[in-house]
Phi, psi and omega in degrees: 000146190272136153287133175330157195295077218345316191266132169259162177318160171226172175299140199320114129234153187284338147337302172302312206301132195285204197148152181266334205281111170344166169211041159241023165238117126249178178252184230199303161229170152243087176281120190226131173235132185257128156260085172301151170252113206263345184255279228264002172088034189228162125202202199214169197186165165205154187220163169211135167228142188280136179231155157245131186249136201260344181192146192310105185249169127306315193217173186206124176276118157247190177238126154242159172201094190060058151226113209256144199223124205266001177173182210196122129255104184276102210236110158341149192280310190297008169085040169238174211344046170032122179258126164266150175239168173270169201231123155257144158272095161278104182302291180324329206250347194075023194202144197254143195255115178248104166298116180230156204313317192255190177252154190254149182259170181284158185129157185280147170216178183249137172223131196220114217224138162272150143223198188172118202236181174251170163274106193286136144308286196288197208252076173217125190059239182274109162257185183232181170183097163322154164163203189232128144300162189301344160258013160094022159285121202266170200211176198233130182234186190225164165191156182239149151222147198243311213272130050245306172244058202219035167301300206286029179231001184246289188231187152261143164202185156282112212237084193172127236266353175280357180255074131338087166250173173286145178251131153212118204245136155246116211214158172261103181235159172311147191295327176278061194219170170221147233226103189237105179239169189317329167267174175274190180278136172268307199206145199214111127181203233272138207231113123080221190275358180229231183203175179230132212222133212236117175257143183292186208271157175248179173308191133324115176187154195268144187357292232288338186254353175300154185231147151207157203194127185228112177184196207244090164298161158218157189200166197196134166236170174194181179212161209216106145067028178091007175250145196255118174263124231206132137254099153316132177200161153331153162301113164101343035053021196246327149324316180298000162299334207284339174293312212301307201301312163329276223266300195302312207306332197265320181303297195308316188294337189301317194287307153349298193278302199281314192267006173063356175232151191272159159289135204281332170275193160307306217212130153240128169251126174266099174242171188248099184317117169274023206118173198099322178201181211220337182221237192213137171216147219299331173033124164288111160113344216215112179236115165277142197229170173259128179008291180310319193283001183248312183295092185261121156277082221313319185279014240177308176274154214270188180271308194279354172269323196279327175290337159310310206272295158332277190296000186252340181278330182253349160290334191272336179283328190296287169355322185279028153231328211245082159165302232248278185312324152227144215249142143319126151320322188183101302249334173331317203245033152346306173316324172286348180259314185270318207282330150319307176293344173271326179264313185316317128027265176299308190313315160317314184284313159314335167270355183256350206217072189287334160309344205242005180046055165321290221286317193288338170278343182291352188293335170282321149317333156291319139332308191292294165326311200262345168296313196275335186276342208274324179305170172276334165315317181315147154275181157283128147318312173277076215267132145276126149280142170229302223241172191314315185277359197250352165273325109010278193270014164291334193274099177225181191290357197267335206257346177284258182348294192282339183268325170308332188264314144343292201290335195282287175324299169299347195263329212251354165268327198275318184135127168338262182359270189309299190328317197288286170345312182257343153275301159343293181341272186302329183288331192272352190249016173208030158289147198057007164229222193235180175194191192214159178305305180338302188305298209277298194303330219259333167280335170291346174264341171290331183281342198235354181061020187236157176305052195304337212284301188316311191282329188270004172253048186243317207275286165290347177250355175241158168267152180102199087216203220262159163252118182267130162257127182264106165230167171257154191196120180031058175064008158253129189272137165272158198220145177192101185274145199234180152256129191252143181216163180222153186073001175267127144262132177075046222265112177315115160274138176260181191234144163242164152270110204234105179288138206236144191249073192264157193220164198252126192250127168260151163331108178071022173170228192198158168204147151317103249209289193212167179224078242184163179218119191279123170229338176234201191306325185191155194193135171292124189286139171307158141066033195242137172250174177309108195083344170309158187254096172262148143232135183266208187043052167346142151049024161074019205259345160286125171299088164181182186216164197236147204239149173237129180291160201296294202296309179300329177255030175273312194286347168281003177273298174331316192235015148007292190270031184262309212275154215271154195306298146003263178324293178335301182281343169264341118350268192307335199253328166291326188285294177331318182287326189282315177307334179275344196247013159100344171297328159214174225240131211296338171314346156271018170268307209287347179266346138322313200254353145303323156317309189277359193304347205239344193247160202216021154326119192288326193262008183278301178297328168311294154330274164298000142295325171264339147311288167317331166258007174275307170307293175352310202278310197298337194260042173308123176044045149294094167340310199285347194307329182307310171310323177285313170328323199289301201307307183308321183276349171297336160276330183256331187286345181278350144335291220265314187298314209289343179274313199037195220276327176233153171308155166238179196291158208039022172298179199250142170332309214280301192263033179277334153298312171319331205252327137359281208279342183282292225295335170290320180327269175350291176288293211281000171268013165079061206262107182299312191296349194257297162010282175333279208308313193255011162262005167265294191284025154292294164295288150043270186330270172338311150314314196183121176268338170317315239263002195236127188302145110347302177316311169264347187309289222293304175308283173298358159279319176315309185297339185264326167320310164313314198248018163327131145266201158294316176324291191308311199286266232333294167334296201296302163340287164320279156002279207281353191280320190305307191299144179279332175242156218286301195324301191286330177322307174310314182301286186319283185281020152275341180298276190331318151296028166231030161316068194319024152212139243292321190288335151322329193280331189293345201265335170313290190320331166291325184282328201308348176226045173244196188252020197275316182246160179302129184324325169270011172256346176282325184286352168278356178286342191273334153315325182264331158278019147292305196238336146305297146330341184059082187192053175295331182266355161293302175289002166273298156335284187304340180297317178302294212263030173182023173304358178256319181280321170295309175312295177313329172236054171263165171270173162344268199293326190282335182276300207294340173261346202296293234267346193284326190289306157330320207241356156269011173288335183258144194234006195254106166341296219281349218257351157301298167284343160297317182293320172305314157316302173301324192276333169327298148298310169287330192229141175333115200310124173122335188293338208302313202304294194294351152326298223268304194292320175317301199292348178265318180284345165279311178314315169321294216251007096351296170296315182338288161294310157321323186234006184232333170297325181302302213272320192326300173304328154285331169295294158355295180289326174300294200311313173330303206274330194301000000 
């Protein structure tokens, strides 16, 4: 076993915090005022920052990044003479070298800089985002995305989240526009043919949150505990805001409340993006969101939009304490920021939306997280960054997912109480500055008395973690932890501290057993007698999986139907891991999921729906697929009658999402009668769109988009060239890219460079005909033979994933060492960790497949004769 790294994290000083930018110039403020140019894609800009210089320099180092700066001035507080300086460009380094003739004394100055930048298609620094108004005119906004480094593509700054400033932005827009930044409007007026719109000033807060958004709006407000809450949108569009608005009002006081500090500004603005970036960002007072994840329709949006649109609304708010009020030093601890916002998040939506069993769904994302950690590819949550894409490419499922799952787990050893305790703290003694993990363990411990620091840095500073096997020895049971991994030999092992929950399943329930923390390699569990039926990871609330001797997990198949919904899905899904990582032989997933056949649990079929399309895939130009195919809808259709095509009266939320999941399952596994069904209540459609739930719509265009003729895509086209709104647009040309037939799949492909979807939604079609479509060498091919154009319109994190995401479509070895080949020559130096993982998982499922179709097809032949 390795031991941990000697030196631990130490608590947040700025001294310390790595970084490239020198730190004896910071800066103190920003006046910064911009004029875009909405027809040549340009603008121009100046800026004056308050500094403080710490000790007697030459020179002042900053971040710019294609952005060119026309003069420099330096001016003394006491007003004296003005220094010009010379400006060197490092492109490479991202960074401007400011000269000055004499040496500058320590002491506050003035810095006063001309630029000038472009307008970005994609969402990286200042975009544009093109679209249609309610009379089909087409009409154009601005938006910025700053995180993770891309403040310095707007103005120059210290573009590193410990130099903390002031913000006060000023900016020149057309006279119909209306202008939304971190702050309210201090002052507005008219400049030339537009107007000039002046924002008050913002706290201390790092580059990365400034926001600014233009465009020609509509809006609705309410208010939360004294905060004037806004949904920004489009024109004609702005009710459809009103859930959104609905749901902050309830967040903010729920955070208010949890977190012991009110939210700190005036204002929180939700606006919505018709384009330019694909998911949401955290803006301190200004949260950008893409159109869809913000907008609800009542009459029009699925259940799963409405639940979407909630939870991505309480991860971005929850940020406005665990990012914005206090920031991570520095992107190593990125986690403090996402992987917090991810678990605060779900827990909010899960207390207000109880219907939607948040948590027990969250196991699939949490899954995705522990697949990805089980490689030799994998990281630490707390990861070292040196260079920009390596910041960039911090945002994965280890670092959301595996820290949400972490942060669940730790709350659930100390206690709500104490947990809660030791956050109030730690946010009131590191508001307006920064911090380090170090800080948030050393308040959870004081609140809670317990060695927090000891136990999360088995969790955070090394990869991976561990697998507990439970045996018996002489009437005791032992726990004995390992590190689990799949697809590695000889894979460096480790030690965790494990909070471990066992629980005794009795006739008709469960009791609570032992409570206990595993500190070294195997240790005996407490307060359990002789013969009893344990399971261990209570509710599933532990990152870690779990192994059972052959007889004990006989008996829990057996008493399957004791265990708590929880338990269930952490059963099935610890066994599904153990079949993938060689460890136990899949017949023991199938006699599980033969056990459960009866229960009609949502996140359970979940789990087991994505096992089954995950082998499905494997078995892609397989002779045996059909047979499996056969076998697989043999498990879910008797699910799926018990739910069938409508709700029935008093059904429960969960399961109108259960018939959802079936009815796609189902359709990509070639289910005729669902097939039938949803190519009838298709024309339906087309006809009279009432007549088609919300609920289900998306899920049947996909089934019909799969099995589409030319005819069928032509319609679906149509369909999405028509429609006003971005959520159903998507639902279309996501059907047209899941088309099993190749020329259809050529005519998708082809849209991804045109202008019909917003950019960062046209470069997702070619990922989904690689893996949806099943059309990797079609979607690879074309990625190759249009890499410039597909290039211009990713963002940062979208260039650095494009081609690993594409080529996750193929399950063939050589097609590995290929992607390795390609990013080597093609993609930006920094990029290698999604490389490194994309190419083990195609090796993975390359052996996978090699060894899990033979027993699968005899487990098959088993099944036949029982």
């Amino acid at each position: 076993m390795l031991p941990l790294a000697a030196v631990a994290e130490e608590p947040f000083k700025f001294e310390n915090t790595p970084g490239k930018l020198p730190k004896e110039v910071v800066p103190k403020s920003y006046e910064i005022q911009l004029k875009p140019d909405l027809e040549k894609l340009t603008f121009t800009g100046s800026e004056t920052v308050m500094l403080e210089v710490r000790k007697p320099v030459r020179t002042i180092t900053l971040n710019v990044n294609a952005v060119t700066i026309g003069s420099a001035t330096l001016t003394g507080a006491d007003g004296a003479l003005a220094l010009t300086a010379s400006i060197a460009i490092n492109a490479q380094e991202q960074t401007a070298t400011l000269t000055f003739a004499q040496e500058i004394a320590a002491g506050t100055h003035t810095l006063t800089l001309d630029f000038a930048g472009k307008i970005n298609q994609a969402g990286q620094g200042l975009f544009f985002a093109d679209y249609r108004d309610p009379t089909g005119a087409k009409k154009r906004m601005l938006g910025t995305q700053m995180e993770a480094v891309d403040a310095r593509r707007v103005f120059p700054c210290w573009d590193e989240p410990s130099f903390r400033a002031k913000f006060r932005l000023t900016a020149i827009v057309p006279a119909s526009f209306t202008a939304v930044s971190n702050m309210p409007v201090e002052n507005e007026a008219k400049a030339g043919d537009g107007k000039e719109v002046r924002f008050a000033e913002t706290p201390p807060m790092a580059t990365y949150l400034m926001v600014f958004c233009a465009g020609e709006f509509d809006s609705i407000f309410a208010e939360a505990d004294g905060v004037k809450i806004g949904i920004i949108t489009t024109k004609g569009k702005a009710e459809t805001g009103r859930y959104a608005l609905e749901s902050a009002g309830k967040i903010i006081r729920y955070f208010n409340e949890y977190f012991g500090e009110k939210y700190p500004l005036p204002k929180l603005d939700l606006i919505a993006v018709p384009g330019g970036f694909g998911g949401a960002m955290e803006n301190w007072g200004a949260i950008t969101y893409y159109e869809s994840a913000l907008l609800y329709d009542p009459k029009n949006s699925s259940e799963e939009t409405k639940e979407g649109i909630f939870r991505i609304i309480a991860h971005e708010i929850a940020h406005q304490w665990f990012g914005d009020l206090v920031t991570m030093a520095w992107w190593d601890n990125l986690w403090l920021n996402e992987g917090f916002a991810s678990w605060m998040g779900t827990k909010c939506s899960d207390h207000f939306n109880p219907q939607w069993q948040v948590w027990l769904r969250a196991n699939a994302a949490k899954q995705r997280a522990m697949a990805t950690d089980a490689l030799s590819a994998t990281h630490p949550i707390q990861q070292p960054v040196k260079t920009e894409t390596e910041a960039d490419s911090a945002f994965d499922e280890i670092t959301y997912q595996k820290g949400q799952s972490f942060l669940r787990m730790l709350e659930a050893y100390l206690g709500e109480e104490d947990f809660r305790s030791g956050i109030r703290a730690y946010i009131t003694a590191h508001k307006l500055s920064n911090s380090t993990t170090a800080d948030l363990w050393n308040a959870l411990a004081k609140s809670s008395h317990k060695p927090v620091g000891e136990i999360a840095r088995s969790w955070t500073e090394q990869p991976g973690f561990p697998l507990v096997s439970m045996t018996s020895k002489d009437a005791t049971f032992v726990a004995t932890q390992e590190r689990f991994t799949v697809h590695q030999k000889a894979a460096p092992q480790f030690e965790w501290k494990i909070p471990i929950a066992a629980i005794e399943v009795k006739p008709n329930g469960t009791d609570l057993g032992s409570v206990f923390l595993l500190e070294q390699k195997s240790g005996p569990i407490p307060n359990l007698a002789p013969g009893q039926n344990v399971k261990l990871n209570a509710g599933g609330v532990g990152n870690y999986r779990v192994r059972y001797e052959p007889a004990q997990f006989e008996k829990l198949v057996a008493a399957i139907a004791d265990l708590g919904e929880a338990d269930k899905v952490n059963l099935v899904s610890d066994t599904w891991a153990l079949v993938q990582a060689e460890r136990s032989p899949v017949r023991d997933y199938f006699k599980l999921v033969e056990a459960v056949r009866a229960d009609s649990n949502l996140a359970l079929w979940e789990q087991i729906a994505d096992a089954l399309g995950f082998v499905d895939a494997l078995y892609r130009k397989h002779a045996d697929r059909s047979g499996f195919q056969a076998y697989a809808r043999s498990i879910l259709k008797p699910v799926f009658e018990r739910v069938g095509w409508e709700p029935k009266p008093g059904e429960e939320v969960a399961t109108g999402l259960l018939r959802v999941q079936l009815i796609g399952k189902l359709g990509d596994l070639g289910d005729e009668a669902v097939i039938k069904e949803a190519r009838e209540r298709f024309q339906k459609f087309v006809a009279d769109p009432k007549t088609l739930a919300p609920d289900i719509r998306a899920t049947v265009f996909e089934v019909i988009g799969r099995y589409a003729d030319a005819k069928t895509w032509e319609t679906l086209h149509q369909l999405g060239l028509k429609t006003k709104s971005i959520e159903e647009k998507g639902n279309f040309y996501r059907a047209m890219a899941m088309a099993l037939d190749p020329e259809l799949a050529k005519k998708t492909l082809a849209l991804s460079l045109g202008d019909e979807l917003p950019a960062s939604r046209a470069t997702r079609l070619v990922r989904d005909v690689s893996i949806a479509a099943e059309q990797p060498e079609l979607a690879w091919e074309f990625a190759q033979a249009h890499h410039k154009e597909l290039d211009a319109k990713l963002d940062a994190l979208g260039r650095i994933r494009f081609a690993s995401n594409v080529m996750r479509g193929f399950s063939d070895e050589p097609r590995a060492a290929e992607l390795e080949t390609y990013a080597q020559k093609n993609s930006p130096a920094g990029m290698g960790s999604d490389v490194r993982k994309a190419a083990e998982e195609i090796r993975f499922r390359a052996d996978l497949k090699r060894r899990l179709i033979p027993e699968i097809k005899q487990w098959i032949v088993d099944s036949a004769k029982r």
